[in-house]
C-alpha positions in Angstrom: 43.8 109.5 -27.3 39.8 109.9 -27.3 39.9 110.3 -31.2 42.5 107.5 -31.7 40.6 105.2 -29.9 36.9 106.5 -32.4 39.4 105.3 -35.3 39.5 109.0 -36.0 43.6 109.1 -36.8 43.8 112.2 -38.7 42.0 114.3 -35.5 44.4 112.0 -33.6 47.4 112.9 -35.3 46.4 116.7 -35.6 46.8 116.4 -31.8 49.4 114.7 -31.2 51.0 116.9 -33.4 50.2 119.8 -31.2 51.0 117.9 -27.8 54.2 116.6 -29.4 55.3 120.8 -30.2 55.0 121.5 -26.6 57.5 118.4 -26.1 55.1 115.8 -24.6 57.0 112.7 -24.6 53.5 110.2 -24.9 52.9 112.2 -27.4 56.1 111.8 -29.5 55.8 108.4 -29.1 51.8 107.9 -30.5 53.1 110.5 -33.7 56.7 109.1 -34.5 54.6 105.6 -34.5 51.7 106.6 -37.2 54.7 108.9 -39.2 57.2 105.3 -39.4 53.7 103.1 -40.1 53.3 105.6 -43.1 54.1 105.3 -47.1 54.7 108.9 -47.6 58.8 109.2 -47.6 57.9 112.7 -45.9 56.2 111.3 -42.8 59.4 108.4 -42.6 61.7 111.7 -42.5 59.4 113.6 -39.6 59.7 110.0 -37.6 63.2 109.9 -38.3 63.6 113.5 -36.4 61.0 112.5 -33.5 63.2 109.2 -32.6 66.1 111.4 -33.1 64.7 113.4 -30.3 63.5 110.8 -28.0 67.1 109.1 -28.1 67.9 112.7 -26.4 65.4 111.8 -23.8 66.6 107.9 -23.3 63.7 106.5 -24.4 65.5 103.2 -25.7 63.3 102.1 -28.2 63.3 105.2 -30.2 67.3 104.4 -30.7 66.3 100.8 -31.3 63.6 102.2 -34.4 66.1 105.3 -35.4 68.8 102.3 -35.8 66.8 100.5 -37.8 65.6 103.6 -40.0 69.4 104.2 -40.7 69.9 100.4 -41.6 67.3 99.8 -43.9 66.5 103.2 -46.0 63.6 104.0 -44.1 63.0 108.2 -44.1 66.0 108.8 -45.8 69.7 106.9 -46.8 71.3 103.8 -45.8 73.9 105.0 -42.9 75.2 101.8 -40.8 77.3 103.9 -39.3 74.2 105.9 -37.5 72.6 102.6 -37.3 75.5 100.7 -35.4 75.9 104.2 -33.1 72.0 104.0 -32.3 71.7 100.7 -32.0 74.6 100.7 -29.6 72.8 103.7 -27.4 69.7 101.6 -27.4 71.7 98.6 -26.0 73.3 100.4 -23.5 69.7 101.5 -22.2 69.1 97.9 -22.0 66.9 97.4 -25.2 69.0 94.0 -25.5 67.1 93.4 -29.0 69.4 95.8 -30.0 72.2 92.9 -29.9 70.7 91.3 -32.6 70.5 94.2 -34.8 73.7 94.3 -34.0 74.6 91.0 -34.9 72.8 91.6 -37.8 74.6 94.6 -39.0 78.0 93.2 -38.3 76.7 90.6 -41.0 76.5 93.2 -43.6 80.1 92.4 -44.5 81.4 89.3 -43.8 85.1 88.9 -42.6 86.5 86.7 -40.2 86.5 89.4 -37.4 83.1 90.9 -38.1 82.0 87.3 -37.7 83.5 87.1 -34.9 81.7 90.2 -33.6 78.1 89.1 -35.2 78.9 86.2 -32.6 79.5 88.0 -29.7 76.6 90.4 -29.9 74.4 87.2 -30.5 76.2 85.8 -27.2 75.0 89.3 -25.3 71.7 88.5 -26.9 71.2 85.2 -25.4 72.7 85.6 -22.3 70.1 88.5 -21.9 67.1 86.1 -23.0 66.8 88.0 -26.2 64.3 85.9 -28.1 65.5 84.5 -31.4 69.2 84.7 -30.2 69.9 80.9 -29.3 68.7 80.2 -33.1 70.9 83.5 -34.6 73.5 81.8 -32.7 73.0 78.6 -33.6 73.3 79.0 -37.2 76.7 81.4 -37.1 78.6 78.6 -34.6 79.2 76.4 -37.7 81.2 79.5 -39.5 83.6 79.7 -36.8 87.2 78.7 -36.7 88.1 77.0 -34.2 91.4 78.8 -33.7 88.2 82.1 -33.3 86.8 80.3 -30.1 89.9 81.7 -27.5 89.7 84.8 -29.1 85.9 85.2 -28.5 85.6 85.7 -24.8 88.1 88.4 -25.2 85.3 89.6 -28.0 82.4 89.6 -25.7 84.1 91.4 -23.0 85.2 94.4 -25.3 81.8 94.9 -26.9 80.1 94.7 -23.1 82.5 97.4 -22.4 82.2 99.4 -25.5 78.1 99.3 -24.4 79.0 100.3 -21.0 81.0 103.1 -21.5 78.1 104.8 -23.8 76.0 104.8 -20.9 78.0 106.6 -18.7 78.5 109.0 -21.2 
């Protein structure tokens, strides 16, 4: 921490490094953060593996950035499926930004029920105070049927439980 706060971040990574071998969660964190900040593809990959490893130790956030790794081609291929499974574990350890990514995601291919589902996570979202959700929301009401609306609540609920039951798991 002493040489990353002298600006000295290749001494502060060296160390990190070390702490982060002997499983030092802090330590993970600092590294995975510099590696996902970098432009080398091969540091991407190595903060791919370190969230990987701190979803194994519930540190939510990490699923929220592995997610978003998956979705976007960051430290290796486009996988939505590992995105929607991370961003689902990050939700259910209440990183409720991870609805919007959700929301998000469901957009990647737009049908009537994956609208319907972009909806309802953006729902979640603002009934947790995500920020940004009223507005998400906002802008996908007008795409809705009308004959959708019933059909919604019954949406919400099964998505709450499909987060629900991964944390019990």
């Amino acid at each position: 921490l002493k040489a990353e706060q002298e600006k000295l971040i290749e001494k502060a990574i060296k160390h990190f490094s070390l702490a982060a071998k002997k499983d030092y969660t802090l330590a993970q964190i600092k590294l995975s953060s510099y590696f996902e900040k970098s432009n080398e593809e091969k540091d991407n990959k190595k903060a791919r593996i370190i969230y990987k490893r701190l979803t194994e130790k519930n540190y939510p956030n990490a699923a929220l950035k592995l997610g978003w790794m998956f979705e976007n081609n960051f430290g290796g291929e486009i996988d939505n499926s590992n995105a929607l499974k991370f961003y689902k574990i990050a939700a259910s350890r209440d990183e409720n930004k991870a609805y919007l990514y959700l929301a998000n995601l469901s957009l990647k291919s737009v049908n009537e029920k994956n609208l319907l589902q972009a909806i309802g996570y953006a729902s979640i979202a603002k009934d947790k105070k995500v920020k940004g959700a009223d507005k998400f929301l906002k802008n996908l009401m007008p795409l809705l049927n009308e004959s959708d609306l019933s059909e919604l609540e019954v949406v919400i609920y099964g998505l709450e439980s499909e987060i629900a039951k991964i944390n019990i798991n």
